[in-house]
N, C-alpha and C positions, 0 to 999 in steps of 0.2 A: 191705408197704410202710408204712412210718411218716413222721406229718405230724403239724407243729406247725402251731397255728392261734393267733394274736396278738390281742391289742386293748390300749387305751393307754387309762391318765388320766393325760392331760400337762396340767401347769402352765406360764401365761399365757409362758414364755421355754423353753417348749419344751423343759423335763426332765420327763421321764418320772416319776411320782410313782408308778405303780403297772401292773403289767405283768395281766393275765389271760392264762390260757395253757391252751391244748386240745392236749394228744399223742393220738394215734391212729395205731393198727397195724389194717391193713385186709389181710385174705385172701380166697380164692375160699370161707372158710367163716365169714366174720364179722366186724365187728367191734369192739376194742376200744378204750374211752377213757378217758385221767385228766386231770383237770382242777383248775387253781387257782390263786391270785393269790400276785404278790410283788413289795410296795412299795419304795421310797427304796431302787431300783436305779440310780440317778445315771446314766443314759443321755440322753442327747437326741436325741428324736425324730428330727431331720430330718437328723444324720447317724449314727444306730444300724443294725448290721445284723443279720440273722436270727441268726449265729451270737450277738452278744453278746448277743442278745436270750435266746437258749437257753444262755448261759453265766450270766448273774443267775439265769434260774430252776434252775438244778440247782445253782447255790451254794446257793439262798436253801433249797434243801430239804437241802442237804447232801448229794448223791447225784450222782451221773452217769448221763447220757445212756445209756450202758448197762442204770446199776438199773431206770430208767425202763423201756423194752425192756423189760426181764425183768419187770416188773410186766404190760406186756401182754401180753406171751406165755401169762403166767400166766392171766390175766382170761378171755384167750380162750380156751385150751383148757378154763380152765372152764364156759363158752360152749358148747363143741363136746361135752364129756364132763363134764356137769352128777356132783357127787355128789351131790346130793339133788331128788329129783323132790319134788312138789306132787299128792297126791291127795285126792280128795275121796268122801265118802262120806253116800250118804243114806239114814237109816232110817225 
């Protein structure tokens, strides 16, 4: 399951100066998050919706909702099937 999660710095007339933004893909084995901001997206607040909300930020990166996806898929299976372990050794 994938979820966008929002927050706003809006200016005093209620345009949106600056979007923050949390994607996440949630499985029964973990999971994964990207996260980041994208300003002087010319939306106002109080009549914006999730989608244009999620249309600025995959402009403002250049990518689609898809590459997005494919970045967690990724993140997570390396999550699940780490290649490189962490050992430690004391002499």
């Amino acid at each position: 399951m994938y979820r966008w999660q929002f927050s706003f710095d809006v200016n005093s007339d209620n345009t949106i100066h600056t979007i923050h933004w949390k994607y996440a893909k949630q499985t029964d084995d973990g999971v994964a998050h990207i996260y980041g901001s994208c300003s002087d997206c010319d939306l106002n607040y109080n009549t914006m919706t999730e989608q244009q909300c999620i249309d600025s930020v995959v402009a403002n990166l250049g990518q689609t909702e898809t590459d997005l996806q494919n970045k967690l898929t990724t993140k997570l299976n390396e999550q699940i099937n780490p290649q490189m372990t962490k050992k430690e050794k004391t002499f």
